[in-house]
C-alpha positions in Angstrom: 0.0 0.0 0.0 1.4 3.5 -0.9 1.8 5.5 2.3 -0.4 8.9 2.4 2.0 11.0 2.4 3.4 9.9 -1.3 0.3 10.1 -3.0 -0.5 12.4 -5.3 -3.0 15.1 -5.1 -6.6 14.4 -5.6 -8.2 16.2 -8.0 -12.6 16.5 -7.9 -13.9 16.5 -10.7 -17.2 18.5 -9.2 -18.0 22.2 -9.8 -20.2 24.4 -8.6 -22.8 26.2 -11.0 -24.5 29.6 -9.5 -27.8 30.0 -9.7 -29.5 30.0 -12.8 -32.6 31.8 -11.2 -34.4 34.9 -12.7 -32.1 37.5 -14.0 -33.0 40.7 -12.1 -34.7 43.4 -13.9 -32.0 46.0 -12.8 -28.6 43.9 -13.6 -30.6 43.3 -17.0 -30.6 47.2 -17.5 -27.1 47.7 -15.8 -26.2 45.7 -19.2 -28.3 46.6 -21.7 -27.9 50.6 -21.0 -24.4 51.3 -22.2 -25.6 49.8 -25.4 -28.6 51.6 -25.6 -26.6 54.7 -25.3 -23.8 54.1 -27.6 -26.5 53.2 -29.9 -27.9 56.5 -29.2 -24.6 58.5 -29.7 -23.9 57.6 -33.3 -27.5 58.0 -34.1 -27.9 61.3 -36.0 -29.9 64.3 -34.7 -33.5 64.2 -33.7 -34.9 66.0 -36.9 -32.9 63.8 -38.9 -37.1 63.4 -41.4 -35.8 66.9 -41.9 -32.2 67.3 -41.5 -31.9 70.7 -40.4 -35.3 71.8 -42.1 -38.2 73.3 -40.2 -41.0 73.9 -42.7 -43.1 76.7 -40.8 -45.7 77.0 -43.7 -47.3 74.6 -46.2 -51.1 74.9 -47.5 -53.3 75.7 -50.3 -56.0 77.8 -51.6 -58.1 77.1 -54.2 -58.6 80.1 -56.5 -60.9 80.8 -59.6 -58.9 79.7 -62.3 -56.1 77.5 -60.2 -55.1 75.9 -57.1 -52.1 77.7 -55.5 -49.4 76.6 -52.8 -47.9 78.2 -49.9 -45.1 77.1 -48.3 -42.3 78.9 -46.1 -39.5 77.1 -44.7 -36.5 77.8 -41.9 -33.0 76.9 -42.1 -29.6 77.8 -41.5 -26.7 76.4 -43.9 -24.5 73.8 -42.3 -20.8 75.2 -42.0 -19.6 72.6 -44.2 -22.0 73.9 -46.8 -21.0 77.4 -46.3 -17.0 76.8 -46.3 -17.9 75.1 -50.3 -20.0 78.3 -51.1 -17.7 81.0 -50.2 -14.7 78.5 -51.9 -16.6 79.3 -55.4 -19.2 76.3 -55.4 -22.8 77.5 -56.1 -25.5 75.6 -54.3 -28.6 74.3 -55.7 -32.0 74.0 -53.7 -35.3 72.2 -55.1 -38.7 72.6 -54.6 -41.4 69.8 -55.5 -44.7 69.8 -55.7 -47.6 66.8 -56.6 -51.0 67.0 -56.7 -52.9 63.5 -56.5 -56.4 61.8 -56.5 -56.8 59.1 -54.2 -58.6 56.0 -56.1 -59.8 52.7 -54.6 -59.5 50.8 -57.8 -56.2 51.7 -59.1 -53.1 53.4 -58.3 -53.9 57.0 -57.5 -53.9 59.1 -60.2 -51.0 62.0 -60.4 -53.1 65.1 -61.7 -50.1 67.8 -61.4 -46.5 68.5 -60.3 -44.6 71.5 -60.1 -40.6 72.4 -59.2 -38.5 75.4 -58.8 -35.1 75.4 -58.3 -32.7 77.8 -57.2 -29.1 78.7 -57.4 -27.1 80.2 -55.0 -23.6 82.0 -55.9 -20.9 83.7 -53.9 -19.3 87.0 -56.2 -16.1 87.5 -54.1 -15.6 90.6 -56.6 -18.9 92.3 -55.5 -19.1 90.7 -52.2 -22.5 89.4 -52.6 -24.5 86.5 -52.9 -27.0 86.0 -56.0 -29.5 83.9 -55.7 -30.9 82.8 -59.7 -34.3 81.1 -60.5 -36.5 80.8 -64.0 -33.6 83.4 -65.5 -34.3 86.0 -62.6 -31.2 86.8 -60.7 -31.1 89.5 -57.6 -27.9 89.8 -55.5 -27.7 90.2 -51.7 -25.1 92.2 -49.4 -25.6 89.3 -46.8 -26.1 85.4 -46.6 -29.1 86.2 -44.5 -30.8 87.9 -46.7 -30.3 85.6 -49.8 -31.4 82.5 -47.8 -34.7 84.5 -46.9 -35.5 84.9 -50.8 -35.2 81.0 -51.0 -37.2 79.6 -48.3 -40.4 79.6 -49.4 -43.0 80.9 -52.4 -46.7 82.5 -52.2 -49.1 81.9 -54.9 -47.1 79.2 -56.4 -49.8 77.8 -59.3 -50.1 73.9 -58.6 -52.7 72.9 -61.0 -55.6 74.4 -63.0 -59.4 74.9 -62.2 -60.1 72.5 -65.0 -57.9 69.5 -64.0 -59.8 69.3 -60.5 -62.6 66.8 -60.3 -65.1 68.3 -57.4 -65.8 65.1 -55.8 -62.3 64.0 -55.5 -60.3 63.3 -52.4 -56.6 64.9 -52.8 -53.6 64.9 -51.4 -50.5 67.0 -51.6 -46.4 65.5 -51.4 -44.3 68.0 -51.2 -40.1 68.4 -50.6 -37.5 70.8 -50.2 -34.2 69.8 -50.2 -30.4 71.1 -51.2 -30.1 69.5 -54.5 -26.3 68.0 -54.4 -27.3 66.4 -57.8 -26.1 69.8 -59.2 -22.7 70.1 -57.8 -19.9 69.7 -60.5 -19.2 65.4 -60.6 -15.8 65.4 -58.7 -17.5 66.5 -55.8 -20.8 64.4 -55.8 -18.2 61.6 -55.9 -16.2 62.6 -52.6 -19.8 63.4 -50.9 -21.3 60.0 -50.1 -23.6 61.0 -47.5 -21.8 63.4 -45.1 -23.0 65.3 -42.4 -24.3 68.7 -42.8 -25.0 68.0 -47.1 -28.7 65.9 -46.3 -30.4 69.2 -45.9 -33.9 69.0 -46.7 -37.7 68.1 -45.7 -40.6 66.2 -46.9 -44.5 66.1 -46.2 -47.6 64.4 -47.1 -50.5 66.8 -46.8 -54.4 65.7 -46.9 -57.0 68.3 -48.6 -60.1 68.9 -47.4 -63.1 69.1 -50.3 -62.3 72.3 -51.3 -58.7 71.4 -51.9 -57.6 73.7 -48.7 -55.3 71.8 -46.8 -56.3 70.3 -43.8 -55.6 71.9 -40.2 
């Protein structure tokens, strides 16, 4: 027999296992939280439906001979944006507009749509900024003030008396965005989808029977 003392150690092969009970509610969010808010940190801002648009006006009025759109928007340039403009780029904005009939038996019917597009120049020889749309041009001491001619129209003609149907149920999409489609190509290239270039809004608006848009 092999005396105690020149044996080996004795290994157990048992283990212990803790509980495998209900997780508590608060380790569960002691976990789950710095997720959550790194999650939360590379998300981007809260208006990101708008990206940096605020659009403080949008209806319609229905007029004798046409139906007419209002809209008036709020926005500041992003300093990325601004750095291109006063580097020589000119920057483009769009406007769309579309007008349709709601139809239960087919795909609703597009019965108008209007755009307007804008241009907007730095002169470093003049030191002002010109803002060009449908061959008008005006020039501006201040960025301020050329932004203001931009962000919205009155009376903008959306579709004629005759097109409208007057037991038809409408509906109005409408955008406005910073058109990066116009930049010159080596630039659209670099873009991808950067931060401060996504400028822009959109909204679905529901007409009441007169075609006035609904509170």
């Amino acid at each position: 027999m092999v005396p105690r003392w020149a044996r080996g150690p004795r290994w157990s092969t048992a283990f212990s296992t803790p509980c495998c009970g209900r997780t508590s509610p608060l380790l569960l969010l002691s976990r789950v939280l710095p997720i959550l808010l790194l999650l939360l940190a590379l998300l981007p801002g809260v208006a990101a439906h708008a990206e940096g648009v605020e659009l403080t006006q949008l209806s319609t009025e229905r007029q004798e001979e046409a139906l007419v759109l209002n809209f008036g928007t709020r926005f500041e340039l992003p300093r990325v944006v601004e750095d291109a403009l006063l580097k020589g780029v000119p920057i483009y904005f769009a406007a769309e507009a579309s007008l349709l009939r709601s139809r239960w038996y087919w795909r609703d019917a597009r019965v108008a749509r209007v755009s307007r597009n804008w241009r907007l120049a730095w002169q470093p020889l003049t030191r002002q900024y010109r803002v060009s749309t449908g061959g008008l041009h005006q020039s501006y001491a201040s960025l301020p003030e050329a932004l203001a001619s931009l962000r919205g129209i009155a009376g903008w003609r959306l579709a004629e008396a005759k097109e409208l149907e007057e037991d038809g149920k409408y509906y109005l999409e409408f955008s406005f965005r910073l058109d990066t489609s116009q930049l010159p190509r080596p630039m659209q290239i670099g873009l991808g989808s950067p931060q401060g270039w996504a400028l822009g809004v959109e909204r679905t608006l529901s007409l009441n029977a007169d075609l006035t848009s609904k509170p």
